[in-house]
BATI-546157 format. One line per field, with one value per residue: residue in one letter; x negated, y negated, z of N, C-alpha, C in turn. Coordinates in Angstrom, 2 decimals, always signed. Layout:
N
type = [A|...]
nu = [X|...]
nv = [Y|...]
nw = [Z|...]
cau = [X|...]
cav = [Y|...]
caw = [Z|...]
cu = [X|...]
cv = [Y|...]
cw = [Z|...]
This chain:
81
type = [X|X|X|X|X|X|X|X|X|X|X|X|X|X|X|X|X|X|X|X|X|X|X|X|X|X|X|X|X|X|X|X|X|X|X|X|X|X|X|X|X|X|X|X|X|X|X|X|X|X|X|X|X|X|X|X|X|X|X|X|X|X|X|X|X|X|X|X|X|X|X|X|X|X|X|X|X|X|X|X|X]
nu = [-0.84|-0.66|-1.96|-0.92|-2.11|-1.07|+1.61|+5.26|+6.18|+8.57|+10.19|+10.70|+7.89|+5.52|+3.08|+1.34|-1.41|-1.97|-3.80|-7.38|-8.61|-7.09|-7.51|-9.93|-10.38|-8.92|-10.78|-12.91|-11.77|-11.49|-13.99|-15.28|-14.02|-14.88|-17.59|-17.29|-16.41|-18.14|-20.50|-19.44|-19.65|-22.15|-24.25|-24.19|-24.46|-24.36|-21.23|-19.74|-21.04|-19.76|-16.99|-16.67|-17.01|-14.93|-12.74|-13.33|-12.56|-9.92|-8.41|-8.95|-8.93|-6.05|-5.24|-5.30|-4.05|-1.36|-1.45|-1.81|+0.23|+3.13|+6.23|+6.21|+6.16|+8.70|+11.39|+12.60|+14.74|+14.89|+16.65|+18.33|+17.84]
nv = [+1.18|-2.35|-4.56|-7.87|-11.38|-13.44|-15.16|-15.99|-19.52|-21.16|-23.29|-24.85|-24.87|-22.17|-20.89|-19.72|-18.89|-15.56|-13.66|-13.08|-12.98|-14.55|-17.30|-17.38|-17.62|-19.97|-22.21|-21.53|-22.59|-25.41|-26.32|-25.66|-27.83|-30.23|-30.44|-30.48|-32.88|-34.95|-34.51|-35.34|-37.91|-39.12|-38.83|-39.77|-38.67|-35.71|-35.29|-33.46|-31.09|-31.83|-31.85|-29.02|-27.56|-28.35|-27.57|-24.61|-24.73|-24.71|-23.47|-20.82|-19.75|-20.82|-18.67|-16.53|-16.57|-16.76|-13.79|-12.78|-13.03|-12.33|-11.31|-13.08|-16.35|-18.66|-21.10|-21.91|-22.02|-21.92|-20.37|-19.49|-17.57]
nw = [+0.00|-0.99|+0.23|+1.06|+0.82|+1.56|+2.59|+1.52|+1.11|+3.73|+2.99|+0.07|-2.54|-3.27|-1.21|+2.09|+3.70|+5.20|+6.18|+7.05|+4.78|+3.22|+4.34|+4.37|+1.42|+1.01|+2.35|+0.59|-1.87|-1.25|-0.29|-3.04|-4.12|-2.66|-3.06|-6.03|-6.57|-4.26|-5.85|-8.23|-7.79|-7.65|-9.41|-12.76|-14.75|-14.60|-14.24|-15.28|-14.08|-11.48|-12.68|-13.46|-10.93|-9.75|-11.20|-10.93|-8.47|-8.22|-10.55|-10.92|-7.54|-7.67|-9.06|-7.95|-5.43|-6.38|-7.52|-5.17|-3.21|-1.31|-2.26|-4.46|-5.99|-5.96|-5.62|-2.51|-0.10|+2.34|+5.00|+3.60|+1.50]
cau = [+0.00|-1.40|-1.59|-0.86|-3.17|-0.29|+3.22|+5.61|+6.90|+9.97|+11.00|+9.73|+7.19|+4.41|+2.16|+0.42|-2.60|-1.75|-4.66|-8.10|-8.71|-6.45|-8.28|-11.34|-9.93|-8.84|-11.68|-13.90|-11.60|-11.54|-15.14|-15.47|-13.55|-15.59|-18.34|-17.60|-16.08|-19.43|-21.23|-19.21|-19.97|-24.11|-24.82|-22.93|-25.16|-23.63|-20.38|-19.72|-21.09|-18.75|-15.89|-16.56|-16.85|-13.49|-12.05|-13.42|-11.26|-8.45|-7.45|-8.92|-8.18|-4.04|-4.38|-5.86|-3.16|-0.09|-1.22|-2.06|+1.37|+4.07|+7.55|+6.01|+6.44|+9.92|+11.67|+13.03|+15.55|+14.66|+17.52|+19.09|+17.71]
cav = [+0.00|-3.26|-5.92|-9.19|-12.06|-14.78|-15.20|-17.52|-20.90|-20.66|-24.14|-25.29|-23.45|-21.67|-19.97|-19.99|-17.82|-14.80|-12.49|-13.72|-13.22|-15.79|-18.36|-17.56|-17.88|-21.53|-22.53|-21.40|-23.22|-26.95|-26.68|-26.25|-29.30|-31.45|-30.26|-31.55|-34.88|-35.39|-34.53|-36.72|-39.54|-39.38|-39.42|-39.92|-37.41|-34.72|-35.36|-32.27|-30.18|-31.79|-31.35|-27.63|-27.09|-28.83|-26.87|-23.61|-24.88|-25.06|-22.84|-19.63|-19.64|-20.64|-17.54|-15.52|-17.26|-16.35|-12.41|-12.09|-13.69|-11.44|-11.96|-14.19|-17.41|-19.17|-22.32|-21.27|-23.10|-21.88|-19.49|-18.97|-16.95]
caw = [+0.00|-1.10|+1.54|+0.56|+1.72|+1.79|+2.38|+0.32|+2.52|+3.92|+2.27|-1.12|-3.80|-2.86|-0.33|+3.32|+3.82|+6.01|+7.08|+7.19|+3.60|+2.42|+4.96|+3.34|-0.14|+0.51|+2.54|-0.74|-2.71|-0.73|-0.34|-4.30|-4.43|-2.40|-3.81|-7.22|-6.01|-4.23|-7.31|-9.40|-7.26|-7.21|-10.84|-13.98|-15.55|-13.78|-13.98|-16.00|-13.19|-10.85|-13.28|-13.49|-9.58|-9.25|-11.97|-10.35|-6.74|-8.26|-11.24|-10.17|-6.78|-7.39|-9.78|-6.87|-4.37|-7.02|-7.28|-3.67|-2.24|-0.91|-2.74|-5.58|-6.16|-6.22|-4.80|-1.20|+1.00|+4.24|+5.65|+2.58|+0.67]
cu = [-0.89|-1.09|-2.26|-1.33|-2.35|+0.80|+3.84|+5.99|+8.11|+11.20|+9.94|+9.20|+6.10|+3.96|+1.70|-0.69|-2.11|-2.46|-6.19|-8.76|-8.50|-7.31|-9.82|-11.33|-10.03|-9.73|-12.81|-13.20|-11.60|-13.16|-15.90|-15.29|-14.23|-16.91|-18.50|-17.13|-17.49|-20.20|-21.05|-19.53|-21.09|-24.10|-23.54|-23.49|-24.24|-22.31|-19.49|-20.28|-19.88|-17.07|-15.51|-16.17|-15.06|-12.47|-11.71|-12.92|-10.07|-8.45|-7.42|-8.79|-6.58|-3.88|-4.36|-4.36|-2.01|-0.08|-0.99|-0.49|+2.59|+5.25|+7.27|+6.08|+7.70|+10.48|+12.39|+13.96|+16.28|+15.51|+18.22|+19.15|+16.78]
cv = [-1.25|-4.38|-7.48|-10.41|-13.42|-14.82|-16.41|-18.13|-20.55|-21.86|-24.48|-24.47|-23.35|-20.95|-20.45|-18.69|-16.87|-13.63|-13.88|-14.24|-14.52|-17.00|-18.12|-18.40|-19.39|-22.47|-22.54|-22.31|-24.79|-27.22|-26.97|-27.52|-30.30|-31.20|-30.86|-32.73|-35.29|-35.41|-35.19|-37.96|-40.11|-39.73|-38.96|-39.12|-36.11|-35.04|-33.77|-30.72|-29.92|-31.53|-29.48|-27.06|-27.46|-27.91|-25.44|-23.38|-24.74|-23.86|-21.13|-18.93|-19.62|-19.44|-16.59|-15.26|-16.27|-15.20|-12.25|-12.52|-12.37|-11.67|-13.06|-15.51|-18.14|-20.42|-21.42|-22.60|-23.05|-20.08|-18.60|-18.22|-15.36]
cw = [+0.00|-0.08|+0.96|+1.32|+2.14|+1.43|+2.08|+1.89|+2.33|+3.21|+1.29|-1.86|-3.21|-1.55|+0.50|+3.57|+5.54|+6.55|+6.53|+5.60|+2.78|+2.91|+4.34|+1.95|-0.12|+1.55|+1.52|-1.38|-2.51|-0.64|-1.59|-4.73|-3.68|-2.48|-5.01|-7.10|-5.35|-5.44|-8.10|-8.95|-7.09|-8.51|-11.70|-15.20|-15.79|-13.60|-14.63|-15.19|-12.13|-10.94|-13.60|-12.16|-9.53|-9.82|-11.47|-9.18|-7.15|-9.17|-10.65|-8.78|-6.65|-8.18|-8.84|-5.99|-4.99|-6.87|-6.12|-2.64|-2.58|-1.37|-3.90|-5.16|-6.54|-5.54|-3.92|-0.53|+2.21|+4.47|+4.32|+2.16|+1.45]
């Protein structure tokens, strides 16, 4: 049985990290991101580094996030559903 690293919110779209995994996951992925925001902000050389790091916080982690979440992804409205 596959164990899912993050369960959907109980209002709204998306996910909260639910075993330690997941807290890893989006700790790797916020640190990517200020990673390339620092980077973009030293030189203008490198901005193309920092545009990659940022890129690498975000897309492949929410694909990570989307498989790994319990019940998918859907809008929720709490009790309701």
């Amino acid at each position: 049985m596959a164990r899912y690293w993050f369960r959907q919110k109980r209002y709204g779209l998306g996910a909260t990290p639910n075993t330690w995994q997941g807290w890893v996951l989006v700790l790797v992925g916020v640190a990517l991101l200020v990673a390339g925001v620092v980077i973009n902000g030293k030189d203008p050389q490198e901005v193309w580094l920092g545009s990659l790091l940022i890129f690498a916080g975000v897309v492949p982690v929410s694909i990570i996030v989307w498989f790994k979440t319990e019940g998918g992804w859907r809008w929720r409205w709490g009790d309701d559903d």
